[in-house]
C-alpha positions in Angstrom: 20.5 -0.2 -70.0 16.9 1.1 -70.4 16.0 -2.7 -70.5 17.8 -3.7 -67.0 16.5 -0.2 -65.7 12.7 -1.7 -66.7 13.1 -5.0 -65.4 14.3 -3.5 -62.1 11.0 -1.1 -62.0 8.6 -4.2 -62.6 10.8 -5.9 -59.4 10.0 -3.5 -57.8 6.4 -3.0 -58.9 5.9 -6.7 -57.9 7.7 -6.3 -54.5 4.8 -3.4 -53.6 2.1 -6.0 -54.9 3.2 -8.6 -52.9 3.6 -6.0 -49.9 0.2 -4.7 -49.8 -1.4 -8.2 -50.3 0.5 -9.4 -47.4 -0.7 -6.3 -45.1 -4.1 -6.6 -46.4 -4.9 -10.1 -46.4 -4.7 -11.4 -42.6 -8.3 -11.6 -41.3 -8.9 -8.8 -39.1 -11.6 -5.6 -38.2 -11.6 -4.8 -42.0 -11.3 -8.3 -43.2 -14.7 -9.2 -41.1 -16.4 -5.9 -42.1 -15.3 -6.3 -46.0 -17.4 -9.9 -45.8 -20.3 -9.1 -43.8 -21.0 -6.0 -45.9 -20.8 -8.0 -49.2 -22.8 -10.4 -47.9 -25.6 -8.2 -46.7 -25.0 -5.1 -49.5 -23.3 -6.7 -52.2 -20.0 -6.8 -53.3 -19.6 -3.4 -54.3 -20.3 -2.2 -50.6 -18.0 -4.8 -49.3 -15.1 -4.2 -52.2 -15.7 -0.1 -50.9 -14.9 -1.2 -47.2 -11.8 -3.0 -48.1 -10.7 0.6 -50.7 -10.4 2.7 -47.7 -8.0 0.4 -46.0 -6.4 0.2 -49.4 -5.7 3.9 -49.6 -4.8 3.9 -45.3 -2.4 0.5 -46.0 -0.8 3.3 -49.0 -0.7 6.1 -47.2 1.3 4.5 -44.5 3.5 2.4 -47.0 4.4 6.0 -48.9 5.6 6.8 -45.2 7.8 3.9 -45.1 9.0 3.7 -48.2 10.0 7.6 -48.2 11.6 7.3 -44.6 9.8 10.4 -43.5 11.3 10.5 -40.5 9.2 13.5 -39.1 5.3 11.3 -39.6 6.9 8.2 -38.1 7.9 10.0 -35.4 4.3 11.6 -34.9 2.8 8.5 -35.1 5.2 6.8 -32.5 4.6 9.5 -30.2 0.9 9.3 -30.5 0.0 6.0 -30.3 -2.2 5.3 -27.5 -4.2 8.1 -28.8 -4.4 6.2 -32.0 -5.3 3.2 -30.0 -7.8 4.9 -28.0 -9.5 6.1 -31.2 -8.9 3.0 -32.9 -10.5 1.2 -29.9 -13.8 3.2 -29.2 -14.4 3.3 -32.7 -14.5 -0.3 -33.2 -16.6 -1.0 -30.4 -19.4 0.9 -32.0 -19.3 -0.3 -34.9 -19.1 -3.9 -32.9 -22.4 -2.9 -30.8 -23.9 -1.9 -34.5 -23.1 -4.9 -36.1 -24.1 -7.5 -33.6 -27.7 -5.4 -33.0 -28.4 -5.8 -37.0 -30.7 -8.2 -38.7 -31.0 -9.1 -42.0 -34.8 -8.0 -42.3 -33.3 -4.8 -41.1 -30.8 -4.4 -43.6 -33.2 -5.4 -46.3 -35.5 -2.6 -45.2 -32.7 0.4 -44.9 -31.8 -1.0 -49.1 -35.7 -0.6 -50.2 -35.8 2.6 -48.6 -33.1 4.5 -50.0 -32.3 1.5 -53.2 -30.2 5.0 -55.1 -28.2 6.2 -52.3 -25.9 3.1 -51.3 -23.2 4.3 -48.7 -20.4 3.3 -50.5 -18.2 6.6 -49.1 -19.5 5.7 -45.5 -17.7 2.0 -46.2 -15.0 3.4 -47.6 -14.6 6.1 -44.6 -14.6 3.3 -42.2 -12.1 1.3 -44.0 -9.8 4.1 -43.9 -10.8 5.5 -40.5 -10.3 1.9 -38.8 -6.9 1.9 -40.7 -5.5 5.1 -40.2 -6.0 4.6 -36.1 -4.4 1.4 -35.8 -0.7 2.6 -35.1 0.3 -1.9 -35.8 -0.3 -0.9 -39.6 2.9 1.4 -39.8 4.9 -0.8 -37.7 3.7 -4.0 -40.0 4.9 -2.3 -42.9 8.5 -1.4 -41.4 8.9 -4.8 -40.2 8.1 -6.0 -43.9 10.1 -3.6 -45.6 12.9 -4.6 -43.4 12.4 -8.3 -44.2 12.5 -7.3 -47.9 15.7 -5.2 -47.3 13.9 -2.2 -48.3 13.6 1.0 -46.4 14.1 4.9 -46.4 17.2 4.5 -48.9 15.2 3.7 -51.6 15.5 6.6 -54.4 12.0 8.4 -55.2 11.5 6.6 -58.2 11.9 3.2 -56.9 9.9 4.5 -53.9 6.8 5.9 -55.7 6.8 2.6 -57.8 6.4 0.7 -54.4 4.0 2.5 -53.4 2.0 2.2 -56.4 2.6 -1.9 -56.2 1.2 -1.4 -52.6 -1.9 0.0 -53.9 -2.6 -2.3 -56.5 -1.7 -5.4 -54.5 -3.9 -4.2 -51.5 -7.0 -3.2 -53.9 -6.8 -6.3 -55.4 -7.1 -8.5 -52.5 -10.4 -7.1 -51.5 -11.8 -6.9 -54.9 -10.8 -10.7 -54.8 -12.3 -11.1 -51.2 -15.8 -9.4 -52.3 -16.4 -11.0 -55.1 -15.1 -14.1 -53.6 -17.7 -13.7 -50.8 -20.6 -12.4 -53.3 -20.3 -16.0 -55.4 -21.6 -18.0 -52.6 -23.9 -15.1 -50.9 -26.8 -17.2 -52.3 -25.5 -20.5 -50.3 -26.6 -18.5 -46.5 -29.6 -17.7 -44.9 -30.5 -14.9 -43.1 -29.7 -17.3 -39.9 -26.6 -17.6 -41.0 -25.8 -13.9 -41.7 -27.6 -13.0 -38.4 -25.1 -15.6 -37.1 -22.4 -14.1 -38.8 -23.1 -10.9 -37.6 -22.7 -11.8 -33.9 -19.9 -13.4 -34.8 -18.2 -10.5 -36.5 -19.7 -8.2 -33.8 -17.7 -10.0 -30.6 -14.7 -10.1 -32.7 -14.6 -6.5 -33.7 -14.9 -5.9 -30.2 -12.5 -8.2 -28.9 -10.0 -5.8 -31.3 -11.6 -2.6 -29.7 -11.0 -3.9 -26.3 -7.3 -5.1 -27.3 -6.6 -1.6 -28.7 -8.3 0.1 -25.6 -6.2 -2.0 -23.3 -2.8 -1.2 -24.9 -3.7 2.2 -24.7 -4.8 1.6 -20.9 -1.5 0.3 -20.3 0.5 2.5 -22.2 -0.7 5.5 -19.9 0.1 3.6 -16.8 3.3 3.0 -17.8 3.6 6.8 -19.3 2.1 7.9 -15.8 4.5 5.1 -13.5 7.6 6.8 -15.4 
C-alpha cells in the first residue's frame, strides 16, 4: 500500500514538473528578458529573472491546484487592471532595453562589480508574471487537459505544486546556462542587435496587454 501510495506521489510530482516546464518554456516577455540578461550579466542574472516567474508561475499553480475559488474570482474580476499594469510595465522596461548598449552595461558592472541586482531581476520576473492574468487561465486550461483541478486532496495538491516549482526553475536554469555557453560566440553588435530586437517585442506584449485592457473597458463601458 505505502508502495502504490509512493508511486502515485512521484506521478504526481512528475505531472507538476512537466506542468511548470510547459508554462515556463514558450518564448515570451520573460523568455526574452531571461536571455538578454545572461547574455549581458551572466547567467546568474538571467537564471534570477527567469526565478521570479518561477515563484509567480507557483503561486498561481497553488491557486489552481487548490481551487480557491475566492483568488480566481479576484483575478477574473480584475483583469484589465492586471493588463493595464502588465502593459505599462512592459513598455518601460521595452524603452530601457532597446536604449541600452553594451559599453553601457559593461560600465554600470565596473562600477558597482559587488552589488549585482539579482533581487531587481528576480522582482521583474515575478512582477511581469504576477500582472499577466493569461498565466492563471494557462494553468486551468492545462490542469484541465491533465484531468486535474480543485478536487485534488491537499497532499496530492501541495505535491503538484512543488513539481511546478521545480519544473519551472529548472527550465530557466537550463535556459541561462544554455544561453551563457555560447555568450562568447556574439559581439556587442549582435547583443546591441538583440537588444532592439527584444525591446520591440517586449513592447509589442505591452501594447497587446494595453489593448485588451482598452477593449475590455469599452466593452465594460458599452454594457
Amino acid at each position: 500500500m505505502d508502495e502504490v501510495i509512493g508511486v502515485h506521489g512521484l506521478v504526481v510530482l512528475l505531472q507538476g514538473i512537466v506542468l511548470g516546464i510547459a508554462i515556463a518554456a514558450p518564448v515570451g516577455p520573460i523568455g526574452l528578458l531571461c536571455i538578454r540578461r545572461t547574455l549581458q550579466h551572466g547567467p546568474l542574472m538571467g537564471f534570477f529573472t527567469g526565478f521570479g516567474a518561477a515563484v509567480a508561475d507557483t503561486i498561481y499553480g497553488a491557486i489552481a491546484a487548490f481551487g480557491v475559488s475566492a483568488a480566481l474570482d479576484f483575478l477574473q474580476g480584475h483583469e484589465i487592471a492586471f493588463q493595464l499594469v502588465g502593459g505599462i510595465f512592459l513598455l518601460v522596461v521595452a524603452i530601457r532595453t532597446f536604449r541600452q548598449k553594451p559599453e553601457d552595461e559593461e560600465r554600470e558592472a565596473a562600477s558597482a562589480p559587488d552589488t549585482p541586482s539579482f533581487f531587481g531581476g528576480f522582482m521583474t520576473g515575478l512582477s511581469l508574471t504576477l500582472t499577466n492574468p493569461a498565466t492563471i487561465m494557462a494553468f486551468i486550461a492545462i490542469f484541465a487537459g491533465f484531468g486535474l483541478g480543485g478536487n485534488l486532496g491537499r497532499v496530492d495538491a501541495s505535491t503538484l505544486v512543488a513539481g511546478v516549482f521545480i519544473g519551472a526553475s529548472l527550465w530557466w536554469f537550463t535556459l541561462s546556462m544554455g544561453v551563457a555557453a555560447v555568450r562568447h560566440r556574439i559581439s556587442d553588435r549582435g547583443l546591441t542587435r538583440l537588444n532592439h530586437c527584444t525591446g520591440v517585442a517586449l513592447a509589442a506584449f505591452g501594447l497587446w496587454a494595453l489593448g485588451m485592457a482598452v477593449t475590455g473597458m469599452a466593452g465594460w463601458a458599452m454594457g
